[in-house]
N, C-alpha and C positions, 0 to 999 in steps of 0.2 A: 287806237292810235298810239303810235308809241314816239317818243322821242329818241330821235339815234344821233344827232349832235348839235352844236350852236356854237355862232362864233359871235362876235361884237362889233366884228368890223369887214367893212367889203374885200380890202385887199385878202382875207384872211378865206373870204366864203367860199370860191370855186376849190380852195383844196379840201376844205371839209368837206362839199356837196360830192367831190370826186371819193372821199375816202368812205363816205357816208350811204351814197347812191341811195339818196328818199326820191319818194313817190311821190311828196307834198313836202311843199321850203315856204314857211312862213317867213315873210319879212317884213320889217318898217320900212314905212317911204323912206326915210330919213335915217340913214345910220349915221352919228356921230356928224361931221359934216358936208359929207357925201351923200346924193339918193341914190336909190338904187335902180333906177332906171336904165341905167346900161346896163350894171348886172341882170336884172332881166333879160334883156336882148344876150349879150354872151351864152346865157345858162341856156334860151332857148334854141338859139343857135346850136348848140351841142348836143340837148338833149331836147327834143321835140315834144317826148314825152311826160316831160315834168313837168306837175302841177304847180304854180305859184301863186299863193297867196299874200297881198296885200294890204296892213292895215297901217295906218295912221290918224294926227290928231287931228288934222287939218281936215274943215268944212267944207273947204269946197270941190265942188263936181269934178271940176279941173283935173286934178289931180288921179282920183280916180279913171278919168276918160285916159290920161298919160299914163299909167299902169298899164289898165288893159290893151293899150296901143302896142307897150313895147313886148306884150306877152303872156302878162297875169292872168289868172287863171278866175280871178276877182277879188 
């Protein structure tokens, strides 16, 4: 696995994942304080193929079941 970029912030991701084209986009629920639950759905929208990973601090299920809804990959 290699790292080919990261940004910090949602508005900032779709032009890195564009310049970047990974097979696998780790993200937090929770970027700063935005989630990233739409940007999942956009990214998936566009790219059908891209793997999304989701982690965060937050214990409940919840949360995880809303990932995978909007696309995560887990």
């Amino acid at each position: 696995m290699m790292v080919c970029g990261d940004t910090g912030s949602i508005s900032d991701a779709p032009g890195k994942i564009a310049e970047c084209q990974p097979q696998l986009l780790l993200t937090a629920l929770r970027l700063g304080a935005q989630d990233s639950l739409k940007l999942i759905k956009q990214l998936k929208t566009k790219n059908a193929a891209l793997r999304i990973l989701v982690y965060s601090a937050y214990d409940e299920n919840i949360f995880a079941e809303r990932a995978m809804r909007a696309g995560a990959s887990g």
